[in-house]
C-alpha positions as CSV (number, residue, x, y, z in Angstrom):
1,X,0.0,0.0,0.0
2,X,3.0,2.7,1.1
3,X,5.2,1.3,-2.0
4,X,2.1,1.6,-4.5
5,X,1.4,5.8,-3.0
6,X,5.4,6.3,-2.5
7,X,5.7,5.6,-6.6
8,X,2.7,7.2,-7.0
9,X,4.3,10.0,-5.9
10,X,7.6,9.7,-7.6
11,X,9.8,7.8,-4.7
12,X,10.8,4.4,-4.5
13,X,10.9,2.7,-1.2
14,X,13.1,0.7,0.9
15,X,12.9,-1.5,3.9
16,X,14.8,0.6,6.9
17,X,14.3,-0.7,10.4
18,X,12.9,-4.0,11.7
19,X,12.2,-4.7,15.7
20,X,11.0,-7.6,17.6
21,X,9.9,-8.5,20.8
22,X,11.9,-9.2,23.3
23,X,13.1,-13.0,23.2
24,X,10.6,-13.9,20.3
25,X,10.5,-13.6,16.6
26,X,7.1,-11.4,16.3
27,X,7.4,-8.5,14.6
28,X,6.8,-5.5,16.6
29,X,7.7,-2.5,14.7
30,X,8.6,-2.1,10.5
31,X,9.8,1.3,9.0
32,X,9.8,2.0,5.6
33,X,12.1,5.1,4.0
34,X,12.1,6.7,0.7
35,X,15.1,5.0,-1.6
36,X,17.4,8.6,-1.1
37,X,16.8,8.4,2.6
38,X,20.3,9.4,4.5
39,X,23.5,10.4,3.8
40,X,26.2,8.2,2.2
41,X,30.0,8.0,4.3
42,X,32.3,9.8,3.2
43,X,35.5,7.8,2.1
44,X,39.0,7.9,0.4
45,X,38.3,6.3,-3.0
46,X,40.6,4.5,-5.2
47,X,38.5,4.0,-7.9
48,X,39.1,5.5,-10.9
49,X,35.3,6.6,-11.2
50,X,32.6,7.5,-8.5
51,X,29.0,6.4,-8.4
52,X,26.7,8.9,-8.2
53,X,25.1,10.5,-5.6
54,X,22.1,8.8,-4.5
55,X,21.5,9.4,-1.0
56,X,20.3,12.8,-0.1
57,X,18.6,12.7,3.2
58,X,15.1,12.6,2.0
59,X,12.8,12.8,5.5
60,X,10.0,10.4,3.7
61,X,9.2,7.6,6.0
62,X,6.3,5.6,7.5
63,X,6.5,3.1,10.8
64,X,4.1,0.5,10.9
65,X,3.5,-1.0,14.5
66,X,2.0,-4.4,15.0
């Protein structure tokens, strides 16, 4: 339902956070984040090219709580 509105509106999305309760494997808490959510590290390259930027700390983001 989020990924069908978020493209809707011109974002991809991507799974971000996952919690569970304590000593069990239930779900408790699921965040979704827009695909440009975040900043990338910054790190000495070797490479002889650089990817592009891709990450640019979009706020977009939805938590679903069970």
């Amino acid at each position: 339902m989020y990924c069908e509105y978020a493209h809707s509106m011109g974002f991809s999305v991507r799974k971000e956070h996952l919690s569970y309760w304590t000593h069990t494997r239930i779900v408790k808490c699921r965040e979704f984040t827009c695909a440009k959510a975040g900043l990338r590290k910054v790190r000495p390259s070797p490479k002889k090219y650089r990817k592009l930027e891709t990450r640019t700390g979009c706020p977009a983001r939805i938590f679903f709580y069970h």
